[in-house]
VOPAGU-2260 file (C-alpha; in pm, 1 decimal, decimal comma):
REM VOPAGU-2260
SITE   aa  ch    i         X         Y         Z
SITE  UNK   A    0    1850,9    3243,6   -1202,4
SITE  UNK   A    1    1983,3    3156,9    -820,2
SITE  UNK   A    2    1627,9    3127,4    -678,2
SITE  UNK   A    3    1575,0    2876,9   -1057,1
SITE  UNK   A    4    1872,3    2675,7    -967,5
SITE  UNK   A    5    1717,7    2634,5    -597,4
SITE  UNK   A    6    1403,6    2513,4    -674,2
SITE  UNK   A    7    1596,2    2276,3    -902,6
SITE  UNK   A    8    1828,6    2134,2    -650,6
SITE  UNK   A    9    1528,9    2073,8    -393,0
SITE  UNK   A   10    1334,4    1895,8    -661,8
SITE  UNK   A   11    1670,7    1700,9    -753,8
SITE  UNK   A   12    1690,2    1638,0    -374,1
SITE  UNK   A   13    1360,1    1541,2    -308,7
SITE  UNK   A   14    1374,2    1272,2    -595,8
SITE  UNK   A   15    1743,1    1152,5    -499,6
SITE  UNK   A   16    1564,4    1063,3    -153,9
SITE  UNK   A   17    1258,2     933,4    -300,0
SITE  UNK   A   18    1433,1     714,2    -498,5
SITE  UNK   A   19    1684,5     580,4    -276,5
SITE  UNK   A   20    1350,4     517,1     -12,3
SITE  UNK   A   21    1171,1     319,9    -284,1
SITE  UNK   A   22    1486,3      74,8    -344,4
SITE  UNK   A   23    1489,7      85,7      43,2
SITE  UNK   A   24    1178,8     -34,0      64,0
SITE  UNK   A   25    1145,1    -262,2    -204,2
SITE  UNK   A   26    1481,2    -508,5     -86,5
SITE  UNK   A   27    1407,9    -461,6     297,6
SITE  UNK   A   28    1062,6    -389,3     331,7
SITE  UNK   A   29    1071,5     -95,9     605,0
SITE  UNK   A   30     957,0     224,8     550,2
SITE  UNK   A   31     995,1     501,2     830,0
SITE  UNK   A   32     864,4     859,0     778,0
SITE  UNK   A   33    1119,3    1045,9    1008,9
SITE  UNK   A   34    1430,4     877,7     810,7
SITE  UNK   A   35    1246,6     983,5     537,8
SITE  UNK   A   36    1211,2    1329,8     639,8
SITE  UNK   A   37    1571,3    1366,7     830,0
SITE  UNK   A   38    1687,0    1184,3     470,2
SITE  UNK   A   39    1507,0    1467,7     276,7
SITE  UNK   A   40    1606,0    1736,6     504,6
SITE  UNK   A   41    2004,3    1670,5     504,1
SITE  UNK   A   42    1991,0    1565,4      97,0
SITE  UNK   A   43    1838,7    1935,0      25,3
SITE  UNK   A   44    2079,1    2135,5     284,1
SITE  UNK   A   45    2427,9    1908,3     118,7
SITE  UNK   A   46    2211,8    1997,9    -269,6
SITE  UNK   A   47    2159,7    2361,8    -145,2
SITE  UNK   A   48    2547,5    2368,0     -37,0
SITE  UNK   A   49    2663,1    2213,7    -362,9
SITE  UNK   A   50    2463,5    2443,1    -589,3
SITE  UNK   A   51    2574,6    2795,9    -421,5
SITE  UNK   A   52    2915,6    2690,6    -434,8
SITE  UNK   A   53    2896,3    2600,0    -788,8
SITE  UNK   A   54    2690,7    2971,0    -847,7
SITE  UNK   A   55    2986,2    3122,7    -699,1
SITE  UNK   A   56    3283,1    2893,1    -849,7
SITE  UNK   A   57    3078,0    2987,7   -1234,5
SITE  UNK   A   58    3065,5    3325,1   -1130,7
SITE  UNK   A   59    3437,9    3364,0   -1041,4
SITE  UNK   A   60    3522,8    3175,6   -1362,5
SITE  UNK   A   61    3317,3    3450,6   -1577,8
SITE  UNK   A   62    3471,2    3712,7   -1368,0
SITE  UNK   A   63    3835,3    3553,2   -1463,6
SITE  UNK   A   64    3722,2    3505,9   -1814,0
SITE  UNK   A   65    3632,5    3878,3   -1865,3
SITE  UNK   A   66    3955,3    3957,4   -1672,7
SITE  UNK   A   67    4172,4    3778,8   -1907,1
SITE  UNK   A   68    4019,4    3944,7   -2197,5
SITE  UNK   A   69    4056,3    4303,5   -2090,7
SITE  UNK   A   70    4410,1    4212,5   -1984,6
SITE  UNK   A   71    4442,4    4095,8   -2339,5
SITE  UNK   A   72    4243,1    4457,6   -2492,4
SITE  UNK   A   73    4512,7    4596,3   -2243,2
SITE  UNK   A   74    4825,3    4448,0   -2371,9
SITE  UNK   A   75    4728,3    4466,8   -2739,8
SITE  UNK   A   76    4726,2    4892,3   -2658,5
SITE  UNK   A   77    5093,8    4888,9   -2546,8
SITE  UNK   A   78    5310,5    5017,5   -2789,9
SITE  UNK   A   79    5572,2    4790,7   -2662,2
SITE  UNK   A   80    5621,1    4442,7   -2837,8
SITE  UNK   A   81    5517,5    4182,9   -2605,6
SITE  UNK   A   82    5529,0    3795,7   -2651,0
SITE  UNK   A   83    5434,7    3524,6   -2432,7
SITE  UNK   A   84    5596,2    3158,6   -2473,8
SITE  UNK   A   85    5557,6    2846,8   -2314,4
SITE  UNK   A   86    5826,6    2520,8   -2344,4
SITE  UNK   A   87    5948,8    2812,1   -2555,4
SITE  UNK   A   88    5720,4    2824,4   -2810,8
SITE  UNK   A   89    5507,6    3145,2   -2878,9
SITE  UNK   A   90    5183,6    3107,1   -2786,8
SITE  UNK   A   91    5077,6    3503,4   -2752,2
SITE  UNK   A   92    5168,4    3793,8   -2897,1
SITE  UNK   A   93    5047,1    4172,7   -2931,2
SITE  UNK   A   94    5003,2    4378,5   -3257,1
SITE  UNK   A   95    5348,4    4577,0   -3168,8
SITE  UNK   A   96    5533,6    4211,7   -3100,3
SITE  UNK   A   97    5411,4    4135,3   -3459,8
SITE  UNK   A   98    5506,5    4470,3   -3628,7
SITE  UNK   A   99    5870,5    4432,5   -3457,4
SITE  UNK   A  100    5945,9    4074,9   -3558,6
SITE  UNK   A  101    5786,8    4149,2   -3907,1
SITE  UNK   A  102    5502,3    3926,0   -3943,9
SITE  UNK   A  103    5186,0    4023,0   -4194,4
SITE  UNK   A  104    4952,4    3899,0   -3905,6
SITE  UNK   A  105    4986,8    3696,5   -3554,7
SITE  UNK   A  106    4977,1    3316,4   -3724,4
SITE  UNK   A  107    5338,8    3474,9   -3890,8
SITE  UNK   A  108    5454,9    3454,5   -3550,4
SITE  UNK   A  109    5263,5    3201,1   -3325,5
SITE  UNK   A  110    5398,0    2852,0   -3279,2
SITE  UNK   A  111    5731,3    2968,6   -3336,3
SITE  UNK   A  112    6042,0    2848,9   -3108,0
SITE  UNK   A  113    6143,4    3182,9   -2941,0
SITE  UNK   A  114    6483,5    3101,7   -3067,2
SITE  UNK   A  115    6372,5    3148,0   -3383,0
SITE  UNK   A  116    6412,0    3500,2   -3345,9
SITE  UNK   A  117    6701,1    3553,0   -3112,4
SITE  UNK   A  118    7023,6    3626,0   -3318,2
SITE  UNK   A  119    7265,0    3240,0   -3291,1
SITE  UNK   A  120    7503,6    3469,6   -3094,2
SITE  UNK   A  121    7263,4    3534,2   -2827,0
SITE  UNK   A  122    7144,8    3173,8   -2771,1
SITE  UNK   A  123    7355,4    3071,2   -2497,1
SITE  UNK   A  124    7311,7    3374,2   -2265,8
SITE  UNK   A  125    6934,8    3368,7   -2341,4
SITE  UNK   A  126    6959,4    3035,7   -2227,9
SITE  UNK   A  127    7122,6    3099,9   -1914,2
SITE  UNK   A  128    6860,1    3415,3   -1857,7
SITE  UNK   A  129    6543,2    3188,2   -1861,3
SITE  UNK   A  130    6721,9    2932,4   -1609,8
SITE  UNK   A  131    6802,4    3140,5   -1387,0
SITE  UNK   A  132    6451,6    3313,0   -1432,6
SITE  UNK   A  133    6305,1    2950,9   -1335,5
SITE  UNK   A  134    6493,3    2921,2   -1020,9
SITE  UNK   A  135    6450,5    3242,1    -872,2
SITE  UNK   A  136    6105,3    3313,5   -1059,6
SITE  UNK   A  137    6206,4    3732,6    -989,8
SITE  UNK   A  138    6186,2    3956,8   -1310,7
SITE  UNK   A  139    6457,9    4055,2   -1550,6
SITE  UNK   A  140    6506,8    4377,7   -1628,1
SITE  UNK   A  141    6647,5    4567,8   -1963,6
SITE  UNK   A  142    6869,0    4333,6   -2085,1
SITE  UNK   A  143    6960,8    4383,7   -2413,2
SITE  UNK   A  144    6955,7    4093,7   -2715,5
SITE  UNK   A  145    6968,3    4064,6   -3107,0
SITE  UNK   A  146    6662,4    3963,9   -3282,7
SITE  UNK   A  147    6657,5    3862,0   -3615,1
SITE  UNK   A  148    6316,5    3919,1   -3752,9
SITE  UNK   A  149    6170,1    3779,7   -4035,7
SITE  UNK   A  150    6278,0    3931,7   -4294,4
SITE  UNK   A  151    6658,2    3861,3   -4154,0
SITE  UNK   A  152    6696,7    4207,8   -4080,3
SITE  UNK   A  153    6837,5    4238,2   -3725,0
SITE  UNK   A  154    6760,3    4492,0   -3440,0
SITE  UNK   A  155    6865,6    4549,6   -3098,8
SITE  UNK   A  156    6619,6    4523,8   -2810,9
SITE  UNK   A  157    6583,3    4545,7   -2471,7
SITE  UNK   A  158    6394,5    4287,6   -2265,4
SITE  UNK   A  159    6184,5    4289,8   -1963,4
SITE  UNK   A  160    6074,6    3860,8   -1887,2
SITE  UNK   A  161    5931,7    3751,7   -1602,7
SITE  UNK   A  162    5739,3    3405,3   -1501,4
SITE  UNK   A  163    5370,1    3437,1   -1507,1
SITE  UNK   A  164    5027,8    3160,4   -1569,3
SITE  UNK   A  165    4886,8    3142,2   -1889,6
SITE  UNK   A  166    4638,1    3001,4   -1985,9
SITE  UNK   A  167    4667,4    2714,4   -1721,9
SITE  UNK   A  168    5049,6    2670,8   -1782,9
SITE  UNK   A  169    5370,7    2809,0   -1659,0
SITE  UNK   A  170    5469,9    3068,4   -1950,3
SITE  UNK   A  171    5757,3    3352,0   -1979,6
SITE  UNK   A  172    5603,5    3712,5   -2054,8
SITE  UNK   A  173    5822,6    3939,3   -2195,7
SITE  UNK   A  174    5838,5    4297,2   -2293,7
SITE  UNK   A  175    6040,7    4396,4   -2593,7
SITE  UNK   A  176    6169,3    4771,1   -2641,3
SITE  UNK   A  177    6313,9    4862,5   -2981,1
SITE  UNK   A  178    6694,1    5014,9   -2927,0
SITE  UNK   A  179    6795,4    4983,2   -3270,4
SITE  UNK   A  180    6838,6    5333,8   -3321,6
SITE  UNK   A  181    6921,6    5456,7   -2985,1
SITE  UNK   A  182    7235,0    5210,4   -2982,3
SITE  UNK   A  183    7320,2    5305,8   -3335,6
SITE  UNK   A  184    7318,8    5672,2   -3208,8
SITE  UNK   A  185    7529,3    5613,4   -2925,3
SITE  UNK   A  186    7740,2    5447,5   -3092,3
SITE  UNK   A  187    7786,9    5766,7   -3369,2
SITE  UNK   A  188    7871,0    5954,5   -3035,9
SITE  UNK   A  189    8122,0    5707,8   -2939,5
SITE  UNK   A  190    8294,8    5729,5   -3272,7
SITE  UNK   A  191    8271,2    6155,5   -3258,7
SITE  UNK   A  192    8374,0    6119,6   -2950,6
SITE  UNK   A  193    8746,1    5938,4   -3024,2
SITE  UNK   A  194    8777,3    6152,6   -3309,0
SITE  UNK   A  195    8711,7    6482,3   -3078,0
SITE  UNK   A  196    8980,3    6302,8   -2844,9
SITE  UNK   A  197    9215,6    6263,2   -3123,6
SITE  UNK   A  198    9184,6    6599,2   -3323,7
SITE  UNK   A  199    9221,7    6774,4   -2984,1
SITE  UNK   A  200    9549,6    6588,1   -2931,1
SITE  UNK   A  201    9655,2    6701,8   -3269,5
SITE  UNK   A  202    9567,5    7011,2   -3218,9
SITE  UNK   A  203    9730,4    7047,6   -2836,7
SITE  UNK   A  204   10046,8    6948,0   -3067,1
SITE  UNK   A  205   10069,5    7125,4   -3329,9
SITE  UNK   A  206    9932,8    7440,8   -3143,2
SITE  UNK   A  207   10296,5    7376,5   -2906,6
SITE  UNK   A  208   10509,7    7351,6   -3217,8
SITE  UNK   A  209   10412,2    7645,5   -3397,0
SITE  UNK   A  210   10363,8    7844,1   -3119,9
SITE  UNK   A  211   10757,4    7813,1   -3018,8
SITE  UNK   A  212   10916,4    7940,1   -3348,9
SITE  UNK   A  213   10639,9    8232,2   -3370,6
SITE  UNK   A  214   10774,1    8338,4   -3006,1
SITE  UNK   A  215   11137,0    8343,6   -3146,9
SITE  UNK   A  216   11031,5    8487,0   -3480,3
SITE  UNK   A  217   10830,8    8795,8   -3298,4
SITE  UNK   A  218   11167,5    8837,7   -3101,7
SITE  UNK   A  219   11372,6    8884,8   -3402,7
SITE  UNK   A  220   11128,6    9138,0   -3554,4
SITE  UNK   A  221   11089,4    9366,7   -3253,0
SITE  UNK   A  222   11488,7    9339,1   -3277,8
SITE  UNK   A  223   11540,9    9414,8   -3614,6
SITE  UNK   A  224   11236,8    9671,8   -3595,4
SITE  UNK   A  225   11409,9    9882,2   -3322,4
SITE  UNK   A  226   11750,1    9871,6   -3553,1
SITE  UNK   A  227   11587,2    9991,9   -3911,3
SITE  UNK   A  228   11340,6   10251,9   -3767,3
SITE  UNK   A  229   11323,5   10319,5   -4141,8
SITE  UNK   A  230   11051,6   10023,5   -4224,9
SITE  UNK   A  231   10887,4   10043,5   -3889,5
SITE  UNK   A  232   10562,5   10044,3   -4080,8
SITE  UNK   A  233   10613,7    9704,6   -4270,5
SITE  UNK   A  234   10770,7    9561,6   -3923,0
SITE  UNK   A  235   10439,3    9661,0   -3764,7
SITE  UNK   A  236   10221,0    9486,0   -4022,2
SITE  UNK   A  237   10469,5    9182,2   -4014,9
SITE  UNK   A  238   10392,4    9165,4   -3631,3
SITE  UNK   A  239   10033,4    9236,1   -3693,7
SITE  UNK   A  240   10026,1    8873,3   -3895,6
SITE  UNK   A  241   10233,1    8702,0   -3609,2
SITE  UNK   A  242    9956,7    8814,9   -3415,3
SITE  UNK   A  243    9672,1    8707,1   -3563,5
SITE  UNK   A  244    9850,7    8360,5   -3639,4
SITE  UNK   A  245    9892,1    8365,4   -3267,0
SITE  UNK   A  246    9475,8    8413,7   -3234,6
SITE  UNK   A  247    9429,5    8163,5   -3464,8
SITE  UNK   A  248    9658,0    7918,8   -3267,2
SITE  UNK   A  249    9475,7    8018,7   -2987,9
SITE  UNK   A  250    9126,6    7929,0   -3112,0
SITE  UNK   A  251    9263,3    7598,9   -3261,5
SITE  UNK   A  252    9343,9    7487,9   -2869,9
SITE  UNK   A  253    8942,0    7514,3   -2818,8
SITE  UNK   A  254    8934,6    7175,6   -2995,8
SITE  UNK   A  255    9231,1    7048,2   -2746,6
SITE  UNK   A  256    9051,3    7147,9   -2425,7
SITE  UNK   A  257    8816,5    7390,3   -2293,2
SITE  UNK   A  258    8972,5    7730,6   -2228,5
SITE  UNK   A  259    8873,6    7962,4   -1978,3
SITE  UNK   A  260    8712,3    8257,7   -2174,9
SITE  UNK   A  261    8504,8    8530,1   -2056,9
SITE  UNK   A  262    8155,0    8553,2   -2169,5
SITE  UNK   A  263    8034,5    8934,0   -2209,5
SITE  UNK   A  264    7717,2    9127,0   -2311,9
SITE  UNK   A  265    7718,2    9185,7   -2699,8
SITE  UNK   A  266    7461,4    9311,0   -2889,4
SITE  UNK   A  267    7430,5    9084,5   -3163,2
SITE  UNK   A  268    7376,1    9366,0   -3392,1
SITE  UNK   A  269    7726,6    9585,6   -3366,7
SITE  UNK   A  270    7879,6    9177,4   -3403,9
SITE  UNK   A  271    7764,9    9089,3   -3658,9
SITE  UNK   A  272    7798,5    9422,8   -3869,6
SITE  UNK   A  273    8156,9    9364,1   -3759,0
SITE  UNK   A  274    8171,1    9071,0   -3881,4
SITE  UNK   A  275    8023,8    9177,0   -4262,4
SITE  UNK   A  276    8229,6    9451,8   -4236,4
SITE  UNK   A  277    8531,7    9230,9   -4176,4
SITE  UNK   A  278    8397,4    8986,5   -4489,3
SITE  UNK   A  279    8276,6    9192,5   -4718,2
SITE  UNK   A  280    8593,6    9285,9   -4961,8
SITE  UNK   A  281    8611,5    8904,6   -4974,1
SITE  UNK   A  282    8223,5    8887,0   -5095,5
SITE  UNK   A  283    8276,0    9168,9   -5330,3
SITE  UNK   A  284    8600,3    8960,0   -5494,4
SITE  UNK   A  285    8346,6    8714,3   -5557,4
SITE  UNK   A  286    8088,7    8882,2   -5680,0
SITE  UNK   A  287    7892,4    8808,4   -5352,7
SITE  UNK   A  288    7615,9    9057,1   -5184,5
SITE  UNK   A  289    7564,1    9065,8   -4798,3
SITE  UNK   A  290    7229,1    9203,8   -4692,2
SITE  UNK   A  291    7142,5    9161,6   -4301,8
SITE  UNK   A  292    6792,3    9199,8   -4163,8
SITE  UNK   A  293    6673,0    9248,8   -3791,1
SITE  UNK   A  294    6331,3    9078,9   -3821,3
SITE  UNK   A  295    6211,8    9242,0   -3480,8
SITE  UNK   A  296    6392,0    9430,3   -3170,4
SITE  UNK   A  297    6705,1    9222,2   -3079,0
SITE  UNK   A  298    6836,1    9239,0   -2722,4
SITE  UNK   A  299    7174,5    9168,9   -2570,1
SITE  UNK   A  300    7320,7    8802,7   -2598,1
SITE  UNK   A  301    7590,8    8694,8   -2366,8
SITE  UNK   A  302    7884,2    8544,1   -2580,0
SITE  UNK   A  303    8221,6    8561,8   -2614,0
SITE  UNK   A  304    8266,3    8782,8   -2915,6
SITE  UNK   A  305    8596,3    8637,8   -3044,0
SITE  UNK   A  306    8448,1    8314,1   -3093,3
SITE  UNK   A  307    8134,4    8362,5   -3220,9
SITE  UNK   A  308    8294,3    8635,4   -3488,6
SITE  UNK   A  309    8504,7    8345,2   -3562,4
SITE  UNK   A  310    8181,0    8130,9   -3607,3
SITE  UNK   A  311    8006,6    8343,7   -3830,3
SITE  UNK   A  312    8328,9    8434,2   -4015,1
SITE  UNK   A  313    8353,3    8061,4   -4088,4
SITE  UNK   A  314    7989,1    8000,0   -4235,4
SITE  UNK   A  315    8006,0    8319,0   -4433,0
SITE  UNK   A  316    8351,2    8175,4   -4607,0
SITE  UNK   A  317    8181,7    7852,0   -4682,8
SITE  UNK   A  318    7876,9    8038,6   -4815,7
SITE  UNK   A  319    8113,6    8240,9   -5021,6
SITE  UNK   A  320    8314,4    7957,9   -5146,0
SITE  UNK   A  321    7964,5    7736,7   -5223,9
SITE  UNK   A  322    7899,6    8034,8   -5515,4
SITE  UNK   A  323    8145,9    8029,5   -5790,7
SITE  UNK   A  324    7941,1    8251,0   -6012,1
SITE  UNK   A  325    7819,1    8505,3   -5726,7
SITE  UNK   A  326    7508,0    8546,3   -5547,9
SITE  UNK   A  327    7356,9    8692,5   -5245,0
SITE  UNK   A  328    7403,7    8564,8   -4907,2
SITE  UNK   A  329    7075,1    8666,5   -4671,4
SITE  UNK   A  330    7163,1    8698,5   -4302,7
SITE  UNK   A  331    6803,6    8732,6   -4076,2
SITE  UNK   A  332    6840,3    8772,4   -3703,7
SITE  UNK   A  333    6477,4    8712,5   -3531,3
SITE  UNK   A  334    6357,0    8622,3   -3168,3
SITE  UNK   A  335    6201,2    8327,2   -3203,4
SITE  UNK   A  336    6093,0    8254,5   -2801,2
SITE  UNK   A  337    6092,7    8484,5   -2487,5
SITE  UNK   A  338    6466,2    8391,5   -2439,9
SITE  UNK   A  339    6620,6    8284,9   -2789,4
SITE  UNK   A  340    6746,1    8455,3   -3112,3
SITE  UNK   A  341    6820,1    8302,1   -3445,0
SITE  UNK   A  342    7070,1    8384,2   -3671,7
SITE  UNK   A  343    7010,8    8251,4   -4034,0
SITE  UNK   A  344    7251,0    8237,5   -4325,8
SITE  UNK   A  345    7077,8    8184,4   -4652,3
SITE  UNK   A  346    7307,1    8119,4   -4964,8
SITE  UNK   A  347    7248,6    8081,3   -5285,1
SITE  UNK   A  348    7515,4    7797,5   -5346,8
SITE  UNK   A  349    7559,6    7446,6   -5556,0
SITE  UNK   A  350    7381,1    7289,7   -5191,9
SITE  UNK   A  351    7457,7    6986,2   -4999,0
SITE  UNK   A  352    7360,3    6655,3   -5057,6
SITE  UNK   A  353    7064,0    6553,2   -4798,9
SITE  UNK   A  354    7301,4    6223,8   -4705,3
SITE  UNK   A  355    7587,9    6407,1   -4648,7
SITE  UNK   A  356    7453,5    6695,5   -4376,0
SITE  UNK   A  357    7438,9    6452,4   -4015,9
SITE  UNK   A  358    7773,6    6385,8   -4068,9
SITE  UNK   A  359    7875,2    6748,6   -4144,9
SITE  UNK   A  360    8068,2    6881,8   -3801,0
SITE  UNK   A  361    8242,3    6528,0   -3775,6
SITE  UNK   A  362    8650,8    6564,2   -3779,7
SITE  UNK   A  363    8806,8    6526,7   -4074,5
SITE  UNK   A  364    8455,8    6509,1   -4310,6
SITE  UNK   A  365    8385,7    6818,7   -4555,5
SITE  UNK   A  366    8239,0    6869,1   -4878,8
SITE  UNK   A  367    8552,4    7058,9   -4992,9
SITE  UNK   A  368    8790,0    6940,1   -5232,3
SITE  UNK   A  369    9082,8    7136,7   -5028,1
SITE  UNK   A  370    8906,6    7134,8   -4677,4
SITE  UNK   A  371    9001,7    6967,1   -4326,5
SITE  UNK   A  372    8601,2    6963,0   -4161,0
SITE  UNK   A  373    8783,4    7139,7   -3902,9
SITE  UNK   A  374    8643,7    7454,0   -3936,2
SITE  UNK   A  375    8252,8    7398,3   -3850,3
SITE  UNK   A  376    8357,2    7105,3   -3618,3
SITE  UNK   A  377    8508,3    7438,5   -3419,1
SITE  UNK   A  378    8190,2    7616,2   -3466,6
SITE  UNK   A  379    7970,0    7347,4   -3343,0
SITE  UNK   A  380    8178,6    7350,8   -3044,7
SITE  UNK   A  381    8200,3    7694,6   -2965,7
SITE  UNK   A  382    7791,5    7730,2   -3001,8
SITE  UNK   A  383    7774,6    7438,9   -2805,4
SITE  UNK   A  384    7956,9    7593,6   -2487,6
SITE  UNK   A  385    7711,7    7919,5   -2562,5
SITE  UNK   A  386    7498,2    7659,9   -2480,8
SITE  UNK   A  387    7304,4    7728,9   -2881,9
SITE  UNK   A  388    7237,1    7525,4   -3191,9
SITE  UNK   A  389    7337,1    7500,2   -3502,0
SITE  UNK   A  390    7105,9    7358,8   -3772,0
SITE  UNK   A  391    7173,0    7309,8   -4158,0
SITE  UNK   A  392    6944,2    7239,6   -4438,8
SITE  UNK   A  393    6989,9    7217,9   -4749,1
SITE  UNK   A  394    6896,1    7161,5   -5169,0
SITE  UNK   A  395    7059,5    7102,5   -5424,0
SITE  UNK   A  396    7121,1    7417,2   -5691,8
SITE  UNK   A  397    6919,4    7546,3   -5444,5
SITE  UNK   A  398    7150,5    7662,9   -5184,5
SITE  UNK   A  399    7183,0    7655,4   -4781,3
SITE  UNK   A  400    7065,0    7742,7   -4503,0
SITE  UNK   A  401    7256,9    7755,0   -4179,1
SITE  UNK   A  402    7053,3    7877,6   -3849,6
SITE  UNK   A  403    7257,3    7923,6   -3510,5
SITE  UNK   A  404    6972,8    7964,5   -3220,6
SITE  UNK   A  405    7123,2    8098,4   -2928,2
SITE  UNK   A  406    7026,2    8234,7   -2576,9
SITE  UNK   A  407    6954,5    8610,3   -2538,5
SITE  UNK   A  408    6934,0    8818,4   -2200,8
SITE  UNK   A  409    6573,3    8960,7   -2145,2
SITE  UNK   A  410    6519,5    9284,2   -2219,6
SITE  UNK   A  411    6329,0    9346,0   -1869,4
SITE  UNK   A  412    6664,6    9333,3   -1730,4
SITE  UNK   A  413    6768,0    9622,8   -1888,6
């Protein structure tokens, strides 16, 4: 093709010079061979010049062209919305850009203003954004607007813009990220959060105000206990109950604040046939049947056994409570990695509605006609600083499952 378009641009030269000797000849009537051939000579060199630099110009342009479009195959793979506008009208945008401002296909959303789709609110700082984007021409990073897609549903997204050339013009590129969700979820964790802050005030309270008369109440006891030595045995069950109000106090105050509590080996085993030994005249009252089973060899856990008893105690009670006519409550312990155990309790209770269980472990929400929500909020916590899970599922007239995964000690260390 380059040795084509050289031939050409000779011949071209050769007839430009021709030519402009015949005219030359034909008005003044001179005709000199050398200009001729110095004419000839300079017209094919300035041709020859002209012609390379045009090879080169059309092959940079292809080599742009087929830049551009991969750049384009490129961006339309990013999972991340991106739209590009110019005098603020959308003149680009990506499969994911469509999806996210819910358009059928791209004509949905080209030729739009940009405004268009930024919530009213937003206007004026978007505004200011791109200004200042113009002057300085540096990149803006995450900043977070309102879009309004649409279908008029609205979504929070983060925005990456910057100043780039396309298509011949200045245009703004931007990058949107999706944040609905995320900010939704922090803001759930915001809300738990205040609640946490105020039920552990509450608690920090009342926990001061009852323990106070209980001290003065023991007092009198162990008084009156050392004067009739006759009923020492009903004095020593009334102090028993002080006691264990006292314990109960105690482990309301893990709401308030963390507590400094010693974390032990257990096995999980001996805890929790404590615990079902503890329970089970309650189950039996209610027509309920315990039945553990140790899926494989369970090692040591280190936990702090009040605690945890007082976890499982609590999910048992609910699992008791969720079967009015009786059932069987299935406890399996398995390892389920190198360096965690599970602990599943399997009822056979009315279930919990699939709506209600992500806000179960919130203060103050329970599915109890009579109940406070404070209960498993505690044993979310106290899992939580045995750095565990807890996990419920659920059907309903189906019954529930609760699984606690916690951390176990290897058995090569023993």
């Amino acid at each position: 093709m380059r040795k084509k378009r050289q031939i050409i641009s000779i011949i071209a030269a050769t007839s430009v010079v021709i030519l402009y000797q015949f005219i030359h000849v034909l008005f003044i009537g001179e005709f000199s061979i050398k200009d001729f051939m110095l004419d000839l000579f300079l017209t094919i060199i300035l041709f020859w010049f002209i012609a390379k630099h045009y090879d080169k110009m059309k092959f940079y342009m292809e080599r742009m062209e087929e830049s551009e479009k991969n750049y384009k195959i490129l961006i339309e793979t990013i999972p991340d919305a991106i739209l590009i506008y110019s005098q603020n009208i959308i003149v680009y945008t990506n499969e994911a850009g469509t999806n996210m401002l819910g358009g059928q296909k791209k004509e949905d959303i080209l030729g739009k203003s940009i405004y268009h789709f930024i919530n009213p609110q937003y206007h004026e700082l978007a505004k200011k954004r791109l200004e200042k984007l113009r002057k300085k021409e540096k990149l803006i990073n995450h900043v977070e607007q309102k879009i309004v897609r649409l279908d008029q549903k609205n979504i929070f997204v983060e925005v990456s813009t910057r100043l780039i050339i396309f298509e011949g013009k200045e245009s703004i590129f931007s990058i949107f990220k999706d944040v609905t969700n995320k900010k939704e979820e922090t803001e759930g964790l915001l809300q738990k959060s205040e609640k946490l802050a105020l039920v552990g005030q509450l608690a920090a309270g009342i926990a001061h105000e009852i323990r106070n008369p209980l001290t003065s109440i023991k007092g009198f006891i162990q008084l009156f206990k050392a004067k009739y030595k006759s009923d020492e045995v009903h004095f020593n069950l009334v102090l028993a109950e002080l006691e264990r109000i006292n314990l109960i106090v105690s482990e309301f105050l893990v709401l308030a604040k963390p507590t400094a509590v010693e974390y032990k080996d257990k096995e999980i085993k001996i805890l929790l046939n404590d615990v079902v030994t503890l329970i089970n005249t309650h189950a039996i009252m209610n027509n309920v049947q315990i039945i553990v089973e140790f899926e494989s060899e369970i090692s040591t856990i280190v936990c702090e056994e009040n605690q945890l008893k007082q976890v499982f105690i609590n999910i048992l009670k609910n699992s008791i409570e969720a079967m009015p006519n009786g059932g069987i409550i299935d406890i399996k312990v398995k390892a389920i990695e190198k360096d965690t155990i599970s602990i599943s309790f399997i009822d056979q209770g009315t279930g919990i509605p699939e709506d209600r269980i992500p806000k179960l472990g919130e203060p103050f929400y329970t599915t109890k006609e009579k109940g406070t929500g404070l209960g498993l909020m505690t044993s979310y916590k106290i899992i939580e600083n045995h750095d565990g899970r807890l996990k419920i599922s659920s059907k309903i007239n189906e019954g529930t499952k609760v699984e606690v995964i916690l951390p176990r000690v290897p058995s090569e260390l023993y």
